[in-house]
N, C-alpha and C positions, 0 to 999 in steps of 0.2 A: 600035139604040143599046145595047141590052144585052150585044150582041154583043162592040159595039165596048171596050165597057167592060172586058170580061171577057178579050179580047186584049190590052186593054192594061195589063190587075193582071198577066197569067202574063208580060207580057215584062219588068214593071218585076220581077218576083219571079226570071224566072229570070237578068238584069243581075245581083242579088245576087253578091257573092262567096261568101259562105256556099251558097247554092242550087247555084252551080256546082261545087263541091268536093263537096257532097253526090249531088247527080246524077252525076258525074265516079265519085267512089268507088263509088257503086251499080251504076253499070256496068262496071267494073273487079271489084269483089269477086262481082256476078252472075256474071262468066265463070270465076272463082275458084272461088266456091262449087259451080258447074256442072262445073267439072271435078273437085274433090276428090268430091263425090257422087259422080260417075259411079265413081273411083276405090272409094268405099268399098262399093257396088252390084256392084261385081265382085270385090271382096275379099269381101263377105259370100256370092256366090253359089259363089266357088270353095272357101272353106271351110267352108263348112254352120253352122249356127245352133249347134252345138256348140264349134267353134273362134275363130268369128266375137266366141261370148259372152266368150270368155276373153280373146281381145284386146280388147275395149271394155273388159272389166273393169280392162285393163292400163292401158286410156290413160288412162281415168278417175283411176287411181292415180298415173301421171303428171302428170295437171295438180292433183292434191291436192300433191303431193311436189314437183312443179315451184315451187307458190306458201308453201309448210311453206318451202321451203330457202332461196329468192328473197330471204325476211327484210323484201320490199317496196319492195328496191332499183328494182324498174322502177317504181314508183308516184315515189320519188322522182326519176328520171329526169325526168318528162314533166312533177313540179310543178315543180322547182328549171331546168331549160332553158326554159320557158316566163315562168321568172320573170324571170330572167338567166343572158344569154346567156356572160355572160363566164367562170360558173364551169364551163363545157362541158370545159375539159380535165382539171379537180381530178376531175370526175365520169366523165367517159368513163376513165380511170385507175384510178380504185377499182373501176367494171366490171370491167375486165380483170383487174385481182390480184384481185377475186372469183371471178372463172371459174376462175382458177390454181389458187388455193386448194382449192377444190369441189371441183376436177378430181384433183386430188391426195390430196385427203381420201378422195374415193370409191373410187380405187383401191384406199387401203389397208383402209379398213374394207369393202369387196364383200364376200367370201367368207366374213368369221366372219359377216355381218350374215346372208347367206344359211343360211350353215349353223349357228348358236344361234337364228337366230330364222325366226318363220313367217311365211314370205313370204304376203301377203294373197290372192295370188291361188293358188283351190287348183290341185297337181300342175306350179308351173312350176318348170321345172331349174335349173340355176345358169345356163346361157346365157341362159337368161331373163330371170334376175335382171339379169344384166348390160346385158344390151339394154334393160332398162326402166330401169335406174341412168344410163346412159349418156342416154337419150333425156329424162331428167330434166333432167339437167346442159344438154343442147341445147334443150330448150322454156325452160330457164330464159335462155341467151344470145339465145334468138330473140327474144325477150319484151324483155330490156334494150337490145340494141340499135335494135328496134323502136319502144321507148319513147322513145329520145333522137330518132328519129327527127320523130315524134309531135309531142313539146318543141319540134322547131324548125318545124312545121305542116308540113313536106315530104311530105302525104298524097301526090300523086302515086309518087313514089318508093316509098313505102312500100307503097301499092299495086301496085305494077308489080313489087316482089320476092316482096311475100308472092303475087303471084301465081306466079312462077316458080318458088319454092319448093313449091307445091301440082301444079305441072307433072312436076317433077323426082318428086316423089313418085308420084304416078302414072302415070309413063310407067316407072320403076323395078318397080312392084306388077304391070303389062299384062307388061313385059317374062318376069318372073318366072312370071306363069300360064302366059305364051306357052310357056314353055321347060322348066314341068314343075315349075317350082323352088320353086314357093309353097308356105310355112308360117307357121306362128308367126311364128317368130323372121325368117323372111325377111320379114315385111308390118312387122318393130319398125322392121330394118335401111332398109328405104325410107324409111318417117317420121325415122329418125333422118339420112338422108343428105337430104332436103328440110329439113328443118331447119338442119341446118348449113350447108348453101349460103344459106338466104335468110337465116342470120343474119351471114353473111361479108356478104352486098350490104348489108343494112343500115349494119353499120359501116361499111363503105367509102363508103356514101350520106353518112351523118353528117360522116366526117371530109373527105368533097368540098365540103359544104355551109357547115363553118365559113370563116369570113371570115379567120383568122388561123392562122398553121401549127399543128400539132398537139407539144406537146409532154410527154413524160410527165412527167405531176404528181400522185403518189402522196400522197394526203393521208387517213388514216384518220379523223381526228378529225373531217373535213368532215360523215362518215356522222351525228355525233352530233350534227351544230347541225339535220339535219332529223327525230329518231329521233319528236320530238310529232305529228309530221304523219304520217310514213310508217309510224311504228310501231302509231296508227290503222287506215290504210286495209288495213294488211297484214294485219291481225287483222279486221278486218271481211271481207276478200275470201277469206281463208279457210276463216270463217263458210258466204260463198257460194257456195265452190265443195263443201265439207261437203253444204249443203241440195241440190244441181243434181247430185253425184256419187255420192253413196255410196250411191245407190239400187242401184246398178246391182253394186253391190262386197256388199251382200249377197244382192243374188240371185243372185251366180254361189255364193257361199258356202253360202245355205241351197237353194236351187233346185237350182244347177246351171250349168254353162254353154248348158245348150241352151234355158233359161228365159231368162239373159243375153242369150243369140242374138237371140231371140225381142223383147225389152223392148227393145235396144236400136239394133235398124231402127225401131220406135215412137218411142224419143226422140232419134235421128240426123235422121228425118225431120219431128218438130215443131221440132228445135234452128232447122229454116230459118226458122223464124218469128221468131227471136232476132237474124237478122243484122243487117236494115234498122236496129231501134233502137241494138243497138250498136253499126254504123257512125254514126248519127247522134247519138249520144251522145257517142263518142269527141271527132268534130269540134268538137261543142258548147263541148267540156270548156274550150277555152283562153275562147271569148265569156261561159261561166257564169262561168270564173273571176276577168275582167277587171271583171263585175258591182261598183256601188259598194256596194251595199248588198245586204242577205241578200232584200230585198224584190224587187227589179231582178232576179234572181239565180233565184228562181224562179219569177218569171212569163215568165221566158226559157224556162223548162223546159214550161210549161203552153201556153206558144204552141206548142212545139216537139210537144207530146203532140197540141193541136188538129189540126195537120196529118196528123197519124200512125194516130189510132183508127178512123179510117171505113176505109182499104184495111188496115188488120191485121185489122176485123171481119170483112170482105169475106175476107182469107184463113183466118181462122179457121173461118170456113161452109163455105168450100169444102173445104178441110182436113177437116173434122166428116162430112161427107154423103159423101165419094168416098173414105174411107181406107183402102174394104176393097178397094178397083179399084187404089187408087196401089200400093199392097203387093203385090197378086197380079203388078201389069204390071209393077214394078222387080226385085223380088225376087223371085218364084214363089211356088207353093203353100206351100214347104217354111216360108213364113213368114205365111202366113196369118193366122196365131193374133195376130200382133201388130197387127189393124186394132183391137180390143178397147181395148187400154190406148192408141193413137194417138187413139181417138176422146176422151178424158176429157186425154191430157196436153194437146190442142191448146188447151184452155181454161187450163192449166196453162202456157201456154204465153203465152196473151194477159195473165196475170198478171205473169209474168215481167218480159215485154217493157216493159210501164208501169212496174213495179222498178227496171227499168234508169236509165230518167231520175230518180229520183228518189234513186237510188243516186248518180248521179255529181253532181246538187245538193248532198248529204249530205258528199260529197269534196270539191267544193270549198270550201265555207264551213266547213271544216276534220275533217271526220269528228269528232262530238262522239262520246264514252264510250259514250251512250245505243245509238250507229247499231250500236256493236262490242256489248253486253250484247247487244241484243234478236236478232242476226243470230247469235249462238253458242246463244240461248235457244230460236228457233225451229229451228235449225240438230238440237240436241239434243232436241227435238219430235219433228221428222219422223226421227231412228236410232230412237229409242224404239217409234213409231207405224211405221216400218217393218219392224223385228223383231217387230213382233205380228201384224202383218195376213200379213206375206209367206207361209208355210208354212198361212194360214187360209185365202187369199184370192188367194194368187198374183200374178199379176204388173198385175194389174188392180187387187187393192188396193193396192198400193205405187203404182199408177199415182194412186189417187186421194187417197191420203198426199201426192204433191207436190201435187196442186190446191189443197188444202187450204192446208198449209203455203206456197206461194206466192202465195195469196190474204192470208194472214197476215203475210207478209213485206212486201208491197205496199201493204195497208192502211197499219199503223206505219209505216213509210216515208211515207208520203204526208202522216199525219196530223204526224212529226215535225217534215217541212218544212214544215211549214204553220205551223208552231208556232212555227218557228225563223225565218220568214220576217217577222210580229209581235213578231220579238226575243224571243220567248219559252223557257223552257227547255223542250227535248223529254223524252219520257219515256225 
């Protein structure tokens, strides 16, 4: 009987639409995830923990500069198409004279910016510069297009490109070892041409999608009837990507790049622990947001945690106990050093991941002042705490500056919604 019982909760569970889309995406973004890995497993072995640190320290600065320039345009994408569907072309419109703009702007300001200012990452050339300005401007279109995608629930699609986009990339990066041609600037050039293809599919996904022809509707002022909502979450996400990246942006500065190397096969390989919640989160977003009440709204989130903390615990142990075997079998010896700071972020990592839901609660019920003050507060915590330990402690203190700080971000967070959920005001 118990049996029977229990076949028939996982069939009524997995009948859900929500279940299906969730399972759907996690197999889809598993084969994704599985192939960019392999891709960044062969990048890091064919340029050594010295060149390997300089490009993470690149990307890292690209998804800093990717969401500094963004303005939060893709956050208002996916709130204002999921609201209504009808403002789809005022909004896909302003995308595009935004991309124009960027695009145009960067041209001209590249070379004094390069050459008056110091480029953050140390010893890169002006090609560098360039290929990092460039793959800004492209994570920033991949991101908006992706986001209207999102607004209209078209997970499949979205999944199906940003997998081919991950493809393109790595079958660009094999080619390149293959043929002798890998460097730097040739591992920027793949990311930046997987980008731009899966951000071409997206848009043409979007404008297949709507129900009504597409037609350009250039409307600036539209950007300012949502600046209270996007101009939140964009300063908050900023926040987050500060606390999750610049770890890495001063270790190649005070360390080195072969410390970089080093840390950031550690936090490539605990980032896998971040996918599950943030594809389930993303999905979430439109059911949190459709909530009547802030009450409804997050015990949607805490059902949704329920499900989720027993196999994250489960990969967090196994993660913890086997990180010096994962590192030695993907990567070699040459990276040894990094089971040290993997065994401490995984736990850094399990903080995160609860963060996440409780971040995207935070977003829908309108990212209050409090969620942006305290995510810039701890944000400006863990540069501080990281600029003291790094040069004392090396890459294992910095490793345990984000436990710390993530443990801290998750708590407030948790405690805010909770707060907000009894209609109270957070801190």
């Amino acid at each position: 009987m118990g049996f029977k019982k229990l076949q028939s909760y996982i069939e009524r569970l997995l009948n859900q639409p929500v279940v299906k889309t969730i399972i759907e995406s996690t197999v889809v973004r598993g084969i994704g995830l599985s192939v960019a890995f392999f891709g960044q497993v062969y990048l890091a072995r064919r340029l050594g923990p010295e060149i390997r640190g300089t490009y993470s320290a690149i990307v890292a600065l690209v998804a800093i500069g990717a969401q500094v320039l963004s303005f939060g345009l893709q956050n208002t994408n996916t709130y204002v198409i999921a609201k209504d569907l009808s403002k789809f072309n005022r909004l896909f419109s302003l995308n595009i004279g935004f991309l124009l703009v960027l695009t145009l702007g960067g041209t001209v300001i590249a070379y004094p910016l390069w050459r008056y200012l110091s480029f953050p990452v140390e010893n890169a050339g002006f090609s560098t510069s360039i290929y990092t300005l460039l793959l800004i401007i492209a994570t920033i279109a991949f991101w908006l297009m992706g986001q209207l995608l999102l607004g209209l629930s078209q997970f499949r699609d979205f999944n199906l490109f940003e997998l081919i986009s991950k493809f393109v990339t790595v079958i660009a990066v094999c080619f390149l070892g293959f043929s002798g041609l890998l460097s730097l600037n040739s591992a920027l050039l793949s990311s930046l041409l997987g980008l731009a293809i899966g951000g071409v599919f997206f848009a043409y996904s979007a404008l297949k999608r709507m129900p009504t022809k597409f037609e350009f509707h250039f409307d600036l002022s539209f950007i300012f009837d949502q600046i209270g909502y996007s101009g939140r979450v964009y300063l908050s996400m900023i926040a987050t990507l500060l606390l999750v990246k610049i770890d890495i942006l001063i270790i190649e500065r005070m360390l080195g790049g072969f410390s970089a190397g080093i840390y950031s096969v550690a936090s490539s390989l605990c980032d896998l622990l971040l996918v599950l919640p943030s594809l389930i989160a993303a999905i979430l977003f439109p059911k949190i947001r459709d909530s009547k009440t802030t009450e409804e709204a997050f015990q949607k989130v805490i059902k949704a945690l329920r499900y989720y903390l027993v196999p994250l615990l489960l990969g967090i142990t196994v993660f913890f106990f086997i990180s010096g075997e994962i590192v030695r079998m993907l990567y070699g010896e040459d990276y040894a050093a990094a089971a040290a700071p993997m065994r401490i972020l995984t736990w850094a990592a399990f903080f995160m991941s609860i963060n996440n839901y409780f971040s995207v609660y935070l977003s829908c019920v309108g990212s209050p002042w409090s969620y942006v003050f305290t995510g810039f507060a701890i944000s400006l915590l863990n540069l501080i705490l990281n600029i003291y330990v790094a040069e004392r402690w090396g890459i294992v203190g910095v490793a345990f500056v984000s436990l710390v700080t993530y443990f801290m971000a998750t708590a407030i967070n948790f405690f805010n919604s909770y707060r907000i959920s009894l209609k109270k005001a957070a801190l």
